[in-house]
C-alpha positions in Angstrom: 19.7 -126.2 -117.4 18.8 -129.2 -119.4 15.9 -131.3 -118.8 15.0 -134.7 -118.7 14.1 -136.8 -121.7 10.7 -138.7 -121.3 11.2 -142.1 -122.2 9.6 -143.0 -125.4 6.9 -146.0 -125.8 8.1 -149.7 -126.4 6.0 -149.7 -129.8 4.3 -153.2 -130.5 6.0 -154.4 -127.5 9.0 -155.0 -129.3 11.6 -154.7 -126.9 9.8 -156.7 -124.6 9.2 -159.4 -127.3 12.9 -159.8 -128.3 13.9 -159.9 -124.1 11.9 -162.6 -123.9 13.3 -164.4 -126.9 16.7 -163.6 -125.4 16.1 -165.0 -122.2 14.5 -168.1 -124.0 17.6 -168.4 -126.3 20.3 -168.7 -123.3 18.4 -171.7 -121.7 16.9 -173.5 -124.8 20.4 -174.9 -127.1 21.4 -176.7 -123.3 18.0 -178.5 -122.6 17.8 -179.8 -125.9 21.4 -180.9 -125.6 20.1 -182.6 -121.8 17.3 -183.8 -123.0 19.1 -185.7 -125.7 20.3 -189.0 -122.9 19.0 -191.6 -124.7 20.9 -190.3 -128.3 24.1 -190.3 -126.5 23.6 -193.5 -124.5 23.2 -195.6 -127.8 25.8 -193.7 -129.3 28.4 -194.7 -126.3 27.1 -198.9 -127.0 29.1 -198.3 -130.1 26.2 -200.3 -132.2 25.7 -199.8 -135.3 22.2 -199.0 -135.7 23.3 -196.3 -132.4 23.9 -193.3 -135.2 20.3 -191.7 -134.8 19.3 -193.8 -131.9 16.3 -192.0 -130.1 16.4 -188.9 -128.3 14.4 -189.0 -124.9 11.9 -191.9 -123.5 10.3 -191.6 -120.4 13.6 -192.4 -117.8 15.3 -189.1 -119.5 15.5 -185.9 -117.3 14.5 -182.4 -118.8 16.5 -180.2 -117.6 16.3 -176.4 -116.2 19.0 -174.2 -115.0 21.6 -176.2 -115.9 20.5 -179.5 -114.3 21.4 -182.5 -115.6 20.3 -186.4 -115.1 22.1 -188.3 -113.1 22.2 -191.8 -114.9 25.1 -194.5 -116.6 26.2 -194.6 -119.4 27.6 -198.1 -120.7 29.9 -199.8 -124.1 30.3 -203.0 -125.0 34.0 -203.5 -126.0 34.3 -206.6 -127.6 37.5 -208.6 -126.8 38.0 -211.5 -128.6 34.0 -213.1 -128.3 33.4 -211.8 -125.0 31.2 -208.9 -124.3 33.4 -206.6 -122.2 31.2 -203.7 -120.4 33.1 -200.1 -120.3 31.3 -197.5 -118.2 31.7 -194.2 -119.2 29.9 -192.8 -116.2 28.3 -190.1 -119.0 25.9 -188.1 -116.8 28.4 -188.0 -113.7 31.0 -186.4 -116.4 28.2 -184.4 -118.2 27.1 -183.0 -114.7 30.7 -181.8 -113.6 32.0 -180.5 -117.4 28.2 -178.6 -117.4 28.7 -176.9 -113.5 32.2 -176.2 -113.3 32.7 -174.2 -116.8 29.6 -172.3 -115.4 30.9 -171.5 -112.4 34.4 -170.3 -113.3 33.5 -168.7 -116.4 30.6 -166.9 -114.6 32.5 -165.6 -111.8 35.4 -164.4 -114.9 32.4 -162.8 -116.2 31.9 -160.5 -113.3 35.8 -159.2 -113.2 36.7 -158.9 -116.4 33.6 -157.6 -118.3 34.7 -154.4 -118.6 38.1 -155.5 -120.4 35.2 -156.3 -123.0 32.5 -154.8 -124.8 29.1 -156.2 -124.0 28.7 -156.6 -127.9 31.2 -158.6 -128.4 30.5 -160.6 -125.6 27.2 -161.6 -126.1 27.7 -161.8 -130.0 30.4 -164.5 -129.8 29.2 -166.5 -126.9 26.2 -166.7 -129.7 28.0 -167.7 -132.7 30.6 -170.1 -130.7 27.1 -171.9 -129.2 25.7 -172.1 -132.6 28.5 -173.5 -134.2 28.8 -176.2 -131.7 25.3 -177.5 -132.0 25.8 -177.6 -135.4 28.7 -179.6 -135.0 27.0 -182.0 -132.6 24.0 -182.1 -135.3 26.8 -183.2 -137.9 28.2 -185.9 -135.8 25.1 -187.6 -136.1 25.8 -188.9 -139.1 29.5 -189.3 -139.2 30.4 -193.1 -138.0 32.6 -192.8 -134.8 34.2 -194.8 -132.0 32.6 -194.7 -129.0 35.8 -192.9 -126.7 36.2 -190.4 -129.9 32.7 -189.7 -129.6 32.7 -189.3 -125.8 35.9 -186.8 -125.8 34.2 -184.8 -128.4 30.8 -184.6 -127.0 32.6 -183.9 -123.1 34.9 -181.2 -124.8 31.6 -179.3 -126.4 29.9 -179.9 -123.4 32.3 -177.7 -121.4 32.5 -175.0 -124.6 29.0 -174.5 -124.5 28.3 -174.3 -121.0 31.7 -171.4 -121.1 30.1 -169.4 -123.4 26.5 -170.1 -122.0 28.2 -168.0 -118.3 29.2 -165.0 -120.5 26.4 -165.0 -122.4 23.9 -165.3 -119.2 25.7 -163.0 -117.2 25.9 -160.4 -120.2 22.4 -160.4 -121.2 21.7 -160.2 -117.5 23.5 -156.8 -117.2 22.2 -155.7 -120.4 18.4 -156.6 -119.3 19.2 -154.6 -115.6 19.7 -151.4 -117.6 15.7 -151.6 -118.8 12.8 -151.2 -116.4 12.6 -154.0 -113.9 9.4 -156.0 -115.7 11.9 -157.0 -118.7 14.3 -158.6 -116.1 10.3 -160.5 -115.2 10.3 -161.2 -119.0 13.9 -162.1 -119.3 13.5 -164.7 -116.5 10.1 -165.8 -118.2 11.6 -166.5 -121.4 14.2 -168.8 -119.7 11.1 -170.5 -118.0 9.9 -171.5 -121.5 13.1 -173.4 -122.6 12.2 -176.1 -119.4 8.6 -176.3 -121.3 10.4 -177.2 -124.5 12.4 -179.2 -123.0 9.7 -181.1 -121.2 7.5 -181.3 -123.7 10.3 -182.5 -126.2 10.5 -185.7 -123.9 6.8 -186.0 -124.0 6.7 -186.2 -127.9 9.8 -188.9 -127.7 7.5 -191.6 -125.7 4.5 -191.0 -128.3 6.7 -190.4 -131.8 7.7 -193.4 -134.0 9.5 -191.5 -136.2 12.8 -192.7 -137.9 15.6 -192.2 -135.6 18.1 -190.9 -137.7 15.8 -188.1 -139.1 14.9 -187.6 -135.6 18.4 -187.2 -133.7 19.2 -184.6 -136.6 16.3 -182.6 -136.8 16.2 -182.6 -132.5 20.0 -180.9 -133.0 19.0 -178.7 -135.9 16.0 -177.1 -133.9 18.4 -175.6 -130.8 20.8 -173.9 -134.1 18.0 -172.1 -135.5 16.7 -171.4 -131.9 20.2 -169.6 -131.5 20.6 -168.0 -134.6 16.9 -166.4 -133.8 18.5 -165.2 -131.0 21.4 -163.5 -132.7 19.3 -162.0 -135.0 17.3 -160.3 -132.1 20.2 -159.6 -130.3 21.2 -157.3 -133.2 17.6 -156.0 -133.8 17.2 -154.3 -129.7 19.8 -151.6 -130.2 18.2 -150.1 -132.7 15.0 -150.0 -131.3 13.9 -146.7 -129.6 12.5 -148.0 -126.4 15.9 -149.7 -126.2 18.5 -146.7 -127.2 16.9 -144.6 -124.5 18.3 -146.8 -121.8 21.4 -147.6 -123.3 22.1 -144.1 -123.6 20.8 -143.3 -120.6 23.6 -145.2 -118.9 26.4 -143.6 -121.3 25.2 -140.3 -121.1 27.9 -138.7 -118.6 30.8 -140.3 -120.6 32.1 -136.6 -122.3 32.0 -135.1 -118.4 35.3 -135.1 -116.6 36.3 -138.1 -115.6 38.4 -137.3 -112.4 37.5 -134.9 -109.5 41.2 -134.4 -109.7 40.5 -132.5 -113.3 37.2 -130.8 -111.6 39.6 -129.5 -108.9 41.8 -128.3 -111.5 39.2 -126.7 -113.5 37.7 -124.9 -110.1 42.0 -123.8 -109.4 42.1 -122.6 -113.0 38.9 -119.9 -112.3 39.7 -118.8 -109.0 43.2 -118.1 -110.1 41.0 -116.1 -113.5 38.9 -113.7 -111.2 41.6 -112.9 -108.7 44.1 -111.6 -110.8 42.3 -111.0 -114.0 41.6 -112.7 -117.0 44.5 -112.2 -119.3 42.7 -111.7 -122.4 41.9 -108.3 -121.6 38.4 -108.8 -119.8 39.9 -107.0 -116.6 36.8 -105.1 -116.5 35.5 -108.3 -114.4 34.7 -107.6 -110.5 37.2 -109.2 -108.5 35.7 -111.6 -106.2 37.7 -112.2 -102.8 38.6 -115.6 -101.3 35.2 -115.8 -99.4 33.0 -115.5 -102.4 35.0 -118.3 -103.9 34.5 -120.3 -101.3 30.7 -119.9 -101.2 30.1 -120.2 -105.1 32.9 -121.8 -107.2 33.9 -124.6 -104.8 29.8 -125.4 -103.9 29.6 -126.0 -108.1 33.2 -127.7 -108.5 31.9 -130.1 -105.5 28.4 -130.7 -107.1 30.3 -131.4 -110.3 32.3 -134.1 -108.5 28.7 -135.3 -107.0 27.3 -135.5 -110.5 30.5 -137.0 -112.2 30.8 -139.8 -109.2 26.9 -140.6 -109.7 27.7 -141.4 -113.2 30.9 -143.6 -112.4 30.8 -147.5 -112.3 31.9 -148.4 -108.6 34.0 -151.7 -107.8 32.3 -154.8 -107.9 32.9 -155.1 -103.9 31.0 -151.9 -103.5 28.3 -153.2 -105.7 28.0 -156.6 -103.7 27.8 -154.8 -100.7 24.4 -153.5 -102.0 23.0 -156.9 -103.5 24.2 -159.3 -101.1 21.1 -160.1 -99.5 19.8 -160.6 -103.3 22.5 -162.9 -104.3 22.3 -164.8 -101.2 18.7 -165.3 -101.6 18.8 -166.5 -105.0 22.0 -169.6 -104.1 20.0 -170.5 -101.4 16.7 -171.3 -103.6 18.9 -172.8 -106.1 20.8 -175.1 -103.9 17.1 -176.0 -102.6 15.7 -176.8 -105.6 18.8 -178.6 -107.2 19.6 -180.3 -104.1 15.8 -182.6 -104.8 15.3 -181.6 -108.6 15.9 -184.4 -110.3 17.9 -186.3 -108.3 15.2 -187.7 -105.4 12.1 -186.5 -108.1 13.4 -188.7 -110.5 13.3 -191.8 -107.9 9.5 -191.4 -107.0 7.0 -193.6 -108.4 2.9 -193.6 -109.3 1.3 -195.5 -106.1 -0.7 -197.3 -109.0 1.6 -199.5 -110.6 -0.6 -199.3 -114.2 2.7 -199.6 -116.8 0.8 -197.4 -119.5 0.9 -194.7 -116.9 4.4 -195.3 -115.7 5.2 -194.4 -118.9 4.1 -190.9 -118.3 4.0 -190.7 -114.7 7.4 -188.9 -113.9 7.4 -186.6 -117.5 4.5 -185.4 -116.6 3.6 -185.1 -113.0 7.7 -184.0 -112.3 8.6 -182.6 -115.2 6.2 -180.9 -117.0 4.6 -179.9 -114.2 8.1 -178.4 -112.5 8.5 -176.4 -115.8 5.1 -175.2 -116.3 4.6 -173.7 -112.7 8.3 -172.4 -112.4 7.0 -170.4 -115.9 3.9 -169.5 -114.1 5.9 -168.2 -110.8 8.2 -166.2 -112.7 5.4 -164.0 -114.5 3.8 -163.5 -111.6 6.2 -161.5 -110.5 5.1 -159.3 -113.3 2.2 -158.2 -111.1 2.3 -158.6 -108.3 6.1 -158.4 -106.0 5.9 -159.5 -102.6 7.5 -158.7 -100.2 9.5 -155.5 -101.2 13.2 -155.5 -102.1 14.2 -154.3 -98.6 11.5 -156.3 -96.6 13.4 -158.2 -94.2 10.4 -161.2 -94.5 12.0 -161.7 -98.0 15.5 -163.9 -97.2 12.9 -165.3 -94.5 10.6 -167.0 -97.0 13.2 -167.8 -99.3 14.9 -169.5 -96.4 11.6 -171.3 -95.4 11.6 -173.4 -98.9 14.3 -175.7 -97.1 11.2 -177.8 -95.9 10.5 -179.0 -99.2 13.6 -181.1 -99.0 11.8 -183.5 -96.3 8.6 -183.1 -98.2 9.5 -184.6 -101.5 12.3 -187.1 -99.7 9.2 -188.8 -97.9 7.0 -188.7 -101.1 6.8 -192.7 -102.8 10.1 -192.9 -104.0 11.8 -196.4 -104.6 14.8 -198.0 -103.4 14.1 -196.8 -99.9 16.4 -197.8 -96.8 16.3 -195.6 -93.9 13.0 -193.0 -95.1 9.6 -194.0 -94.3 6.9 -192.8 -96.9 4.6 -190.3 -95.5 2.9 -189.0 -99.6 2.4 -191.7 -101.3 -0.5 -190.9 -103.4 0.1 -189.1 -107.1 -2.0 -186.3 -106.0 0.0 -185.5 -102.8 3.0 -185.9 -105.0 1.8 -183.7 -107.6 0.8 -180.9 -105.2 3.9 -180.8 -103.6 5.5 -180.1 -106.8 2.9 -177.2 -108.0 4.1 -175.4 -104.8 7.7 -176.5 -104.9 8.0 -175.5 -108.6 6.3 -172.2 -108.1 7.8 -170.8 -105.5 11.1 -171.7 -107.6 10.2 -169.6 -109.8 9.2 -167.0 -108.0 11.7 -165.8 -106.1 13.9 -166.6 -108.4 12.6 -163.7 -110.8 12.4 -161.4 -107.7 15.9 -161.7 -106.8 17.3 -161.2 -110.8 15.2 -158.4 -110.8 15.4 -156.8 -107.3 19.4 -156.6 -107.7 19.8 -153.9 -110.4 17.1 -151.7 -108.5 19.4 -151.4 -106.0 22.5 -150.2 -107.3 22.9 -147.2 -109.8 22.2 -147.5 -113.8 26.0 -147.4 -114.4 26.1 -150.5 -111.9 23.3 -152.5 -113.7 25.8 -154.7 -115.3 27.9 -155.5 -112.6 25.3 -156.6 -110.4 23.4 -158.7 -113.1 27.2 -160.8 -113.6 27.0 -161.0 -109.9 23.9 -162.2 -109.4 24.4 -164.6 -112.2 27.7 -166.0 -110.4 25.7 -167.1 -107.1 23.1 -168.4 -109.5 25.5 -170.4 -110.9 27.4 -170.7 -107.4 23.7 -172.4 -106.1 23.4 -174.3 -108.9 26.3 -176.3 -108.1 25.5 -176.3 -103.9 22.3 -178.2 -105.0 23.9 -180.4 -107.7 26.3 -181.6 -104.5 24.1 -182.0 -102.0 21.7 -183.9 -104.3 24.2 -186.9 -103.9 24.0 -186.7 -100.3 20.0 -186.6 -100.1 19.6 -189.4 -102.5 22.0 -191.7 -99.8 20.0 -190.6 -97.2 16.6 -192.1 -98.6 
């Protein structure tokens, strides 16, 4: 009989301090690439003074989960002494090379991770990010023409978002093998990098700093973010707290691996106490085919119990356990994406004061979004309602669909067929506090109800899962966005 390690004590919150630097690494290098519009725009005009041109002003969109603005993105192209206008349609292609890599490389992630150690998963989907911010910082000063730049920046757009699946989906397993408030930490951290990125387009309305010094320092601050990461990443295994769990869930690996080689093993000692074991211990009382039966096969089967316990199962078999979960989370992804930014982004202070315009939609949609989706998702730290099998859960995250209308009839411009029923800031700003909250969330309850409900071995499995149908309603919303904005 063995007994149970005790697990030990996370010391100075450690572990729990490098999960939430984790989760804020995965999230941060992309909305400081998003957040970034304006740098590219001027960079596409093929100016001159574009090298270094500013970063965000008040019409840019911060982006979380992946979301990107939807705006144009124009050249000059100058033939002979007339102006001619080249649209690169920037954001359409930024919004397309950003979703698809994330959901193909995602859903890669959650068949063939097991063809590849976690480590080296994580570790180069790290590096490879890191070395393509850096390369986007150094482009800021190397003179280029406008389609060289745009294949370039298009190409790392796709890389990074690649390597941001397998990273996501990895550090989502690896979080599911630690008690369920790191997954609330995980998701908290990832909250953050929408503050950043919010706040970063906040800065960019008030700061008059040189542009060039800007663009390269804006590009310089995700590489350090990242290599912060790394270095953290590194750090968790040899933590205490952290071995534990990661042992935990390797513990069984020296047991047989087969039932077939238990049933071999149980053949091999009933044969030894019928005829006598041949090593001259025939001195052994010979126990009959009944005995047998009630004592060597019971333990041979309870061996096969305890060795399939400890056995990953397929990832069909682990789906069937989290469906509701990763059903749940698409559908309050698609919701939120589906209005967030593409109708937010068209609404409009009832005021009309242009020094408020200014701030009106970084602040009241942005910031705001960012801040409460932070708040919702460390709520879930203390309080988690309803349960994990509570059939009211799918119903409430189901019942978020009426935000669509809400914010659809808020004071948005450009209207044709909507009437507007909110068209004060206040109304406006309330619906976004709940709309943004409730985001969060159930969000954080779904990432972290999935690996509750499967076995430790199937942690990882169902965290690339659940990050595939995160990705999966990522890109439902992203579509149906251009549908709602027509409908306005």
């Amino acid at each position: 009989m063995t007994t149970q390690k005790s697990a030990p004590v996370d010391r100075g919150c450690a572990v729990a301090v490098i999960i939430f630097i984790l989760g804020l690494g995965t999230l941060l290098p992309w909305n400081f690439f998003i957040t970034a519009m304006e740098y590219f725009d001027d960079r596409l005009k093929g100016t001159a003074s574009s090298i270094g041109a500013t970063l965000v002003t008040n019409e840019t969109t911060p982006v979380t989960n992946g979301t990107t603005t939807v705006t144009n993105v124009t050249t000059q192209v100058t033939n002979g002494t007339t102006p001619v206008t080249k649209d690169y349609k920037f954001a359409s292609w930024m919004t397309l090379l950003a979703q698809l890599p994330l959901l193909l490389f995602t859903l890669a992630n959650s068949f063939l991770y097991q063809r590849i150690k976690e480590k080296v998963r994580i570790a180069v989907s790290m590096v490879s990010i890191l070395f393509l911010f850096l390369l986007t910082a150094i482009m800021v000063k190397v003179p280029m023409q406008p389609h060289s730049f745009f294949s370039i920046t298009m190409a790392t757009i796709w890389f990074i978002n690649s390597f941001g699946a397998v990273l996501q989906g990895s550090l989502f397993g690896l979080v599911g093998l630690l008690p369920p408030r790191y997954s609330t930490l995980f998701m908290s951290g990832q909250g953050l990098a929408g503050i950043f990125a919010a706040m970063a387009s906040l800065f960019s309305i008030l700061s008059k700093a040189d542009k060039a010094s800007a663009a390269l320092g804006y590009f310089i601050t995700p590489c350090v973010a990242t290599l912060i990461t790394l270095l953290s990443y590194l750090l968790l295994p040899h933590l205490e707290f952290a071995q534990f769990y990661f042992e935990k869930s390797k513990c069984h690996h020296d047991q047989p691996e087969t039932t077939d080689e238990l049933l071999k093993g149980a053949d091999k000692e009933k044969l030894a106490l019928v005829n006598g074991d041949r090593n001259g211990f025939n001195n052994k009382p010979i126990i009959t085919n009944g005995d047998f039966e009630a004592s060597g096969t019971k333990e041979a089967l309870f061996m096969m119990q305890q060795t399939d316990s400890h056995s990953r199962s397929s990832v069909l078999a682990v789906f069937k356990k989290i469906w509701v979960m990763a059903l749940c989370v698409t559908c309050v992804l698609a919701v939120t994406l589906s209005v967030f930014p593409a109708v937010t982004v068209k609404v409009k202070s009832v005021y009309g004061n242009k020094e408020w315009d200014r701030y009106f939609l970084c602040v009241c949609c942005f910031i705001v979004f960012n801040v409460m989706d932070l708040i919702g998702r460390s709520v879930t730290s203390m309080v988690q309602w309803p349960s994990k099998r509570s059939s009211l859960f799918p119903v409430l995250v189901v019942s978020r669909v009426v935000f669509i209308p809400l914010i659809m009839l808020c004071n948005t411009d450009k209207r044709q067929y909507l009437p507007v029923l909110f068209s004060h800031d206040i109304a406006f700003l309330v619906i976004m506090t709940l709309f943004a909250l409730s985001n969060g969330y159930f969000i954080c309850l779904c990432m972290s109800y999935a690996p509750q409900l499967v076995r430790a071995k199937d942690c990882e499995t169902a965290g690339a899962l659940m990050t595939f149908f995160l990705a999966l309603g990522l890109s439902l919303g992203a579509a149906l966005s251009f549908l709602l904005r027509n409908l306005l």
